[in-house]
C-alpha positions in Angstrom: 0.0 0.0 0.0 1.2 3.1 -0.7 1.7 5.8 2.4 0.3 9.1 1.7 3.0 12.0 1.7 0.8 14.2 3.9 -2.5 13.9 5.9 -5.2 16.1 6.2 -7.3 16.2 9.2 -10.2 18.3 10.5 -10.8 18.9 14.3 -13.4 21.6 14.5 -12.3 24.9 13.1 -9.0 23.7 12.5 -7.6 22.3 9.3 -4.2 20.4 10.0 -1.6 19.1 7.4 0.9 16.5 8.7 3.9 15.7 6.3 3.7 12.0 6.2 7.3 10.8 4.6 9.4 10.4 8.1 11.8 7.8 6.1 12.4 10.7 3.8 13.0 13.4 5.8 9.5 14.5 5.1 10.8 16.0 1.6 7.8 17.6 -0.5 7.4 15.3 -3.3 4.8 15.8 -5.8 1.9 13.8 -3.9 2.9 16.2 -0.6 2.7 19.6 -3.1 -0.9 18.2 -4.5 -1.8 17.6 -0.4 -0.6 21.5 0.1 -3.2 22.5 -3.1 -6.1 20.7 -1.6 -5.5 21.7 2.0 -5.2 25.4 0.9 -8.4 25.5 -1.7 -10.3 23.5 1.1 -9.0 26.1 3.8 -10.0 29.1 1.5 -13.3 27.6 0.7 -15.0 26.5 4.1 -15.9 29.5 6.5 -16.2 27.1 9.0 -12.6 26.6 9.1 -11.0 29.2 11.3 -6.8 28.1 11.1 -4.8 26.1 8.9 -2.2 24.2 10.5 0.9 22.8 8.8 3.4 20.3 11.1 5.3 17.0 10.5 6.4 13.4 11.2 9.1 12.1 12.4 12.5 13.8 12.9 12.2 16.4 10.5 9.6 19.1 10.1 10.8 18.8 6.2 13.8 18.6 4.4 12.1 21.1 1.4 12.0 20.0 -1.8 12.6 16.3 -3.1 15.5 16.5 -5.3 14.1 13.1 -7.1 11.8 15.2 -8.6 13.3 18.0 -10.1 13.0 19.0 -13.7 15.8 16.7 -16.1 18.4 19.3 -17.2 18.7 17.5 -20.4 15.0 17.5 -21.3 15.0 20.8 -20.8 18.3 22.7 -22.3 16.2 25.9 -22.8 14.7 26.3 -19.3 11.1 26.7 -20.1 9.7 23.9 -18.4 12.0 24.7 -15.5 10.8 28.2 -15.4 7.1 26.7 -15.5 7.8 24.9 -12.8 9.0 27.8 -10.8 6.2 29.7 -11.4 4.0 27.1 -10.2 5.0 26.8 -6.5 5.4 31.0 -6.8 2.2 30.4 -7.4 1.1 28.1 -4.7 3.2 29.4 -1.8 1.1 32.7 -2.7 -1.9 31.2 -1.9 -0.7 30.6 1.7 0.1 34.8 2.0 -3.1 35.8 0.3 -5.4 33.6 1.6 -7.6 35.9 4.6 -7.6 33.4 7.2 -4.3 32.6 9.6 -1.7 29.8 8.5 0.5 28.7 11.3 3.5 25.9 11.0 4.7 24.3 13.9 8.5 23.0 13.3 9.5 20.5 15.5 12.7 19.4 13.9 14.6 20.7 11.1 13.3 23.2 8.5 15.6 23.5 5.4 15.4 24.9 1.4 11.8 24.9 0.1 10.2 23.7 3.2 11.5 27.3 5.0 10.3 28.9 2.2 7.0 27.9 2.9 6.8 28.5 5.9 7.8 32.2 5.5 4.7 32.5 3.2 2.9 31.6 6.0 1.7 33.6 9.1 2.7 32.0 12.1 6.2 30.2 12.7 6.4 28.3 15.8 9.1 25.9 16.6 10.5 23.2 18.7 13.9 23.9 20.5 15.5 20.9 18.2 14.4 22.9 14.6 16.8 24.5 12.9 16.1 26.6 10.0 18.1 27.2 6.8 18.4 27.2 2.9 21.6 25.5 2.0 20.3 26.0 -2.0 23.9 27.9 -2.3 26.1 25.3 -1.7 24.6 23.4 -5.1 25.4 26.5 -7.1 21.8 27.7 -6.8 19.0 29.9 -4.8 16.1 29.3 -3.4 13.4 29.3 -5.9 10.2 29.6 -4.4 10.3 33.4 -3.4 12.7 32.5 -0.4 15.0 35.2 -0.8 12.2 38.1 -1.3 10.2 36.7 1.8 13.2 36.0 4.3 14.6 39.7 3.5 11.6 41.0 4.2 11.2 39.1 7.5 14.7 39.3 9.1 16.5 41.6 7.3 19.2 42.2 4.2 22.1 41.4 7.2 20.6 37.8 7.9 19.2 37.0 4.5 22.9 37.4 3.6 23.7 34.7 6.4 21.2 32.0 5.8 20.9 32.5 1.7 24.7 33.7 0.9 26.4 31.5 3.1 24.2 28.9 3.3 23.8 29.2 7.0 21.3 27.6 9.3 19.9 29.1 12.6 18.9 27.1 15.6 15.1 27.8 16.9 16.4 30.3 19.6 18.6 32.6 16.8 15.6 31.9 15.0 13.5 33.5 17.5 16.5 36.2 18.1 16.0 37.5 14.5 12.6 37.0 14.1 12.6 34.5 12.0 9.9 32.6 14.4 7.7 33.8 16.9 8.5 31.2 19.8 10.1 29.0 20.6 9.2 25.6 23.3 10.7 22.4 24.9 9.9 18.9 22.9 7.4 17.7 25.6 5.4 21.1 25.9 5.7 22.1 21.9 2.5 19.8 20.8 0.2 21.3 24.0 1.7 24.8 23.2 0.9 24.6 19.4 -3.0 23.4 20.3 -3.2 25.8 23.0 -2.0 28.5 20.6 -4.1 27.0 17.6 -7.4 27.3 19.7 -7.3 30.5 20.9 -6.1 31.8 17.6 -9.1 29.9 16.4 -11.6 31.4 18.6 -10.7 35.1 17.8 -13.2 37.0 15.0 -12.4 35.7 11.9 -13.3 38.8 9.9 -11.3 41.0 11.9 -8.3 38.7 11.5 -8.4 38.2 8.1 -8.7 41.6 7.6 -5.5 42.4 9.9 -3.8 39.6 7.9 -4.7 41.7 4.4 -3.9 45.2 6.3 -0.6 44.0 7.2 0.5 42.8 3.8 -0.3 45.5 2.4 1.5 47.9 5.0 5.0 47.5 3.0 3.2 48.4 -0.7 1.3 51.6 0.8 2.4 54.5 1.5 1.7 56.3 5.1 -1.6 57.7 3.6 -3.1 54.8 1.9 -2.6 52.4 4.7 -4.6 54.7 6.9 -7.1 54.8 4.5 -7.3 51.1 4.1 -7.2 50.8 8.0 -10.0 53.2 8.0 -12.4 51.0 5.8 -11.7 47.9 6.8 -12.8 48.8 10.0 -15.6 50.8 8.9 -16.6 47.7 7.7 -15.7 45.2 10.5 -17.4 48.0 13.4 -21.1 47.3 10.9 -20.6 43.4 10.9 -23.0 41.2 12.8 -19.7 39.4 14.2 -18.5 42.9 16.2 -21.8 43.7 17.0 -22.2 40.0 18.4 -18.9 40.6 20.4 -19.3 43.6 21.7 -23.3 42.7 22.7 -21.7 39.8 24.9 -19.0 41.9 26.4 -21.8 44.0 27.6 -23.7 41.0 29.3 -20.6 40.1 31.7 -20.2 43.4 32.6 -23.5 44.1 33.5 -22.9 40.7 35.7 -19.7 41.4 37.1 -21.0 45.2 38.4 
């Protein structure tokens, strides 16, 4: 029988991918890239679903892309199909940024090449003191491919973009969490409880209002000062007239009219 390279699971409002190829080092193979396509158009598509969650199996978070199943140089001499082929996980790693709802990936081992670079496309990076984190594309006479180098800039910084993607550097989870590369950091035994504790509450929060702060932010670097207070002006013009808010705020009310 052959083992799936990635499960997807539904608890409630949460939508969880598990890489599924331990024996592999969880590398993304094409049967683990269709699992991301489905788990994102199913995310996108069900309002019921509140957080998308991406994690692993075994030792590895991922090793990134499986180098089995890379495009033959000499079927190929002119690049098109290689080019294609770039543009195709462009395009899917942009679904993870642009989709309104929060993406979180919990690393709790290594995080390397395309694998990283998915997770920066992603919202929330949270990681288990064994993970380490880097894109060793450099030392096979290449970069990272799938928007890594545009992403990690614009997350760390040109200084450690130069460290992890010219040097071909990796970064343990706490220098990870030094640069702001992820957002924390936990021991082995506490990281599953800390990811569901973090995944519920994130969960439970208005989902309008946080895919709208997901789209404000996003935008924040393509705006100037003006046109970001304009945007934060109507999407919260329209978020202060949603039955949601007025739902909130209606219960907030309640307790405390109890507790005076």
């Amino acid at each position: 029988m052959t083992q799936s390279a990635a499960l997807l699971t539904r608890d409630g409002p949460v939508l969880t991918l598990t890489w599924n190829r331990p024996d592999k080092l969880n590398a993304i193979d094409r049967q683990a890239e269709n699992a991301l396509r489905t788990a994102i158009s199913t995310f996108a598509d069900d309002s019921a679903l509140r957080v998308l969650l991406i994690a692993g199996r075994g030792e590895y978070f991922s090793a990134g892309f499986d180098v089995g199943h890379r495009v033959d140089d000499d079927q190929d001499p002119s690049g098109v199909k290689l080019r294609r082929r770039y543009r195709e996980i462009h395009d899917l790693f942009d679904l993870f940024e642009q989709v309104e709802k929060p993406v979180v990936v919990a690393a709790h081992g290594p995080c390397l090449g395309g694998a990283l670079e998915l997770a920066l496309s992603c919202d929330f990076r949270l990681a288990a003191t064994p993970a380490r984190f880097g894109l060793p594309e450099i030392k096979l006479g290449v970069l990272p491919g799938s928007g890594g180098t545009s992403r990690l800039t614009r997350t760390v910084g040109p200084a450690w973009a130069r460290w992890l993607v010219m040097a071909g550097k990796a970064v343990t989870a706490e220098e990870a969490l030094r640069i702001g590369l992820v957002h924390a950091v936990y021991p082995p035994d506490l990281f599953a409880d800390e990811v569901a504790d973090f995944v519920a509450k994130l969960a439970a929060l208005p989902g309008e209002a946080v895919g709208m702060a997901k789209l404000a932010i996003d935008l924040a670097d393509r705006l100037d000062r003006a046109s970001g207070r304009d945007l934060e002006r109507m999407a919260n013009t329209t978020l202060m007239t949603s039955q949601e808010h007025r739902s909130h705020i209606d219960a907030l009310k309640k307790r405390l009219s109890q507790d005076g």
